[in-house]
C-alpha positions, 0 to 999 in steps of 0.5 A: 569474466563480466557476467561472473562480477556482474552476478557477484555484485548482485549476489552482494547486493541482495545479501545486503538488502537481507542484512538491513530488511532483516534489521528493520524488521527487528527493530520494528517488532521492537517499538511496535511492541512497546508501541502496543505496551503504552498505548491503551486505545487501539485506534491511538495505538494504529496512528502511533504505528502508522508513523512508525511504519512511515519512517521504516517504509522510507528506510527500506525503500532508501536501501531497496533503490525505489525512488517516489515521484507525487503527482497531485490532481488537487494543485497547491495541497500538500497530501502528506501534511494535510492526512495528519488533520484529517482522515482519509479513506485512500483506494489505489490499484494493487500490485503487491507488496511494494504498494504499501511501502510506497503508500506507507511512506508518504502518508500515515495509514492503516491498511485494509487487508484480508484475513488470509494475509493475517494468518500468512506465516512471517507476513501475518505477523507484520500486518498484526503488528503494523495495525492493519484492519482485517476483512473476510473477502471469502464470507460476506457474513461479517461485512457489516461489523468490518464496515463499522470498524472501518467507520470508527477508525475514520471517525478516530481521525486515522487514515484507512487505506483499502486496495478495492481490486481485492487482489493484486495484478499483473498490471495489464489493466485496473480491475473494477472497484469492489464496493461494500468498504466505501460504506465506512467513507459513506457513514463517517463522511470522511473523504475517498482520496483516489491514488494511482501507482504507476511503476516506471522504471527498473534500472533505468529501462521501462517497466515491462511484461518481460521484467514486471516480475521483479516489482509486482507480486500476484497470484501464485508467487512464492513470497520469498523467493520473489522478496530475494529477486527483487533485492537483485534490482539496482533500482526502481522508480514509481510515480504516486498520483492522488486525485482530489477528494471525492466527499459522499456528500458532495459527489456522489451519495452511495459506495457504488458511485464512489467506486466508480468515481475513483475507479475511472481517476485511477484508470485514466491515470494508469498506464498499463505495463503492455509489450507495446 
């Protein structure tokens, strides 16, 4: 008899989470087309977005039960404020879908995807309207002109986030930084500002190899199906932690080195999700 109320109320639960996804979702198709319909300059239009996509990311983690704690390795700054003034170029470790969303709602931030993500059905259709960047991971041909996009984008004072594993993970370990985007950091000067995402909890037990599933999204997963057993979860819980700015000038004068600075903080802070 529990097991069947148990199962009811995570039948309703998820019923719900579809309600309200489907809802916001809706509603920011909306003002993202209006968004899109006001707003000539295309960089003016991302920033617009990336505000837009913050509020809805914290109304969907709100009615998801993931809960955010921040840690900062740059003590007295405040990271959320300070992105608004400049821009960053934010690297973290992948582990799906929920990445953005936690990212999203902290700071206001395109994110770099590939062009396999655009033309996703349903997905493709988010990422175009929530002002994503786009490279061609497969054909290095036009990694140049990507690189000068990404550049203009810094230079127009809007923050770019890339996940440089190129590919999300199961979260045994953070695979190496791929480096030809940090040229965009190098030739705008802005600064790389390193996050590491460690998931920590899912109802209140440790996140593990044997319920990882529910939060990370890789490899082969069926998107659906894996957005609908996530909604089955109480709730969840991640820690962000930034690192401190790390400036091409200053710390390093090549895209190599800056992947491997921000490669080492995000591994020294991760926690590996073992059966240990």
């Amino acid at each position: 008899m529990r097991d069947a109320c148990d199962r009811a109320t995570t039948f309703f639960r998820q019923v719900f989470r579809l309600a309200m996804f489907s809802l916001l979702v809706l509603t920011y198709g909306s003002g993202a087309i209006l968004i899109y319909f006001f707003t000539r300059d295309k960089f003016r239009t991302r920033m617009v977005l990336a505000r837009w996509v913050r509020l809805h990311s914290r109304l969907l983690l709100f009615i998801f039960g993931v809960s955010i704690g921040v840690d900062s390795q740059n003590p007295g700054v405040d990271i959320p404020s300070t992105s608004r003034i400049n821009s960053n170029f934010i690297v973290s470790n992948h582990l799906g879908y929920l990445d953005a969303l936690v990212l999203s709602s902290l700071l206001p931030v395109s994110f770099v995807t590939s062009v396999e993500m655009r033309d996703a059905f349903f997905i493709g259709w988010l990422t175009r309207l929530s002002g994503c960047l786009y490279v061609e991971r497969r054909n290095k041909a036009n990694i140049e002109s990507e690189i000068i996009e990404l550049t203009r984008a810094l230079n127009s004072r809007l923050n770019v986030c890339v996940f440089p594993e190129a590919t999300s993970t199961n979260g045994e370990s953070v695979l190496r930084f791929r480096q030809p985007l940090y040229n965009a950091a190098v030739i705008s000067g802005q600064p790389v500002l390193p996050a590491c995402l460690n998931y920590e909890t899912i109802n209140n037990e440790r996140v593990t190899p044997f319920n990882r599933d529910l939060l990370f999204w890789y490899g082969d997963m069926p998107f659906f199906s894996h957005l609908w057993n996530f909604w089955s979860i109480r709730r969840a819980k991640v820690r962000v932690t930034f690192g401190a700015p790390i400036y091409s000038t200053l710390h390093a004068e090549t895209a190599g080195q800056l992947a491997a600075s921000s490669h080492q903080f995000v591994s020294s802070i991760y926690r590996p999700i073992t059966g240990v």
